[in-house]
N, C-alpha and C positions, 0 to 999 in steps of 0.2 A: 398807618404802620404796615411794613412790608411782609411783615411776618403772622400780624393778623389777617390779612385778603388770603396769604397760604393757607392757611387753618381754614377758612371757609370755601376755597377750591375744592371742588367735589373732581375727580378725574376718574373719567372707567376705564377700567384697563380690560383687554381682551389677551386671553391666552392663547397663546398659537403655537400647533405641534405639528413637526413638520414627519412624515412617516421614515421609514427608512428605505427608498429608492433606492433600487439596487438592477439596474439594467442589463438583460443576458448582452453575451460576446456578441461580437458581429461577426456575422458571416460573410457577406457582400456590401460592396460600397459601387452604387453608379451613380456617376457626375451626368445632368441634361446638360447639353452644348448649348442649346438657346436658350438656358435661363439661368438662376442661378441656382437650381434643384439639387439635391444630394439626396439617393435614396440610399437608407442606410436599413441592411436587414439583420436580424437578428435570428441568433440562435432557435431562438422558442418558435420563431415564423414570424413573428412580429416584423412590420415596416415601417418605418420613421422617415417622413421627407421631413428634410431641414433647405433653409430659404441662406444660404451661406452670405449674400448683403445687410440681412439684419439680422448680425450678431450669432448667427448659427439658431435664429430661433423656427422651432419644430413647428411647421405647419399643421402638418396632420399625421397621424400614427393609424396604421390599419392593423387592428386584431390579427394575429396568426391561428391557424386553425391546429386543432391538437396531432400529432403523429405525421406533420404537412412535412418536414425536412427540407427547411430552404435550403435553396445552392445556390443562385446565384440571379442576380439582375441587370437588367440591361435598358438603357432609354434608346428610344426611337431615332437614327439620327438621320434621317429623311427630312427636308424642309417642310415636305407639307403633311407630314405627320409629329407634330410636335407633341410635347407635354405625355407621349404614351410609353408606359413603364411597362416592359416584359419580366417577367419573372419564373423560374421555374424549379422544381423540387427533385429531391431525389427519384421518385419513382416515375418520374417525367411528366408531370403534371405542369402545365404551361397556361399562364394566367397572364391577364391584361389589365392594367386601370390607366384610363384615362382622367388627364387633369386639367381639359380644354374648358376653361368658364371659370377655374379655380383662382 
């Protein structure tokens, strides 16, 4: 009977809470020309590269430092300097990450 195999089905259930994400504005948005990178900066200092061929998914996000005031970014667009992301802050603080191996 269909309804007795139910009644001895054990099934766990897992509860799942998803938080309330809430991402600062963006400040800068720079496209890499030779790949398909999008660095997208945020208000707080935060960086989000997203991989724009698979579905916008976020590669990697780099911490922003406290009081840092992003302004704006820029990729490298030199052939044989690929993959390197400039970025700099209000008070003129001028930072580099490369993402050659990434």
């Amino acid at each position: 009977n269909y309804c007795e195999i139910i009644k001895r089905m054990s099934i766990d259930i897992h509860r799942l809470r998803f938080g309330n994400w809430m991402p600062d504005g963006i400040k800068s948005i720079a496209c890499d020309q030779f790949s398909s990178n999008v660095a997208v900066g945020r208000i707080n200092g935060d960086i989000d590269i997203y991989n724009s061929n698979a579905k916008w998914h976020v590669q990697c996000s780099i911490a922003g430092r406290k009081n840092f005031k992003l302004q704006q970014l820029i990729w490298s667009n030199h052939s044989d300097e690929k993959y390197r992301l400039f970025g700099i802050s209000l008070r003129g603080f001028v930072f580099e990450v490369c993402f050659i191996g990434q």
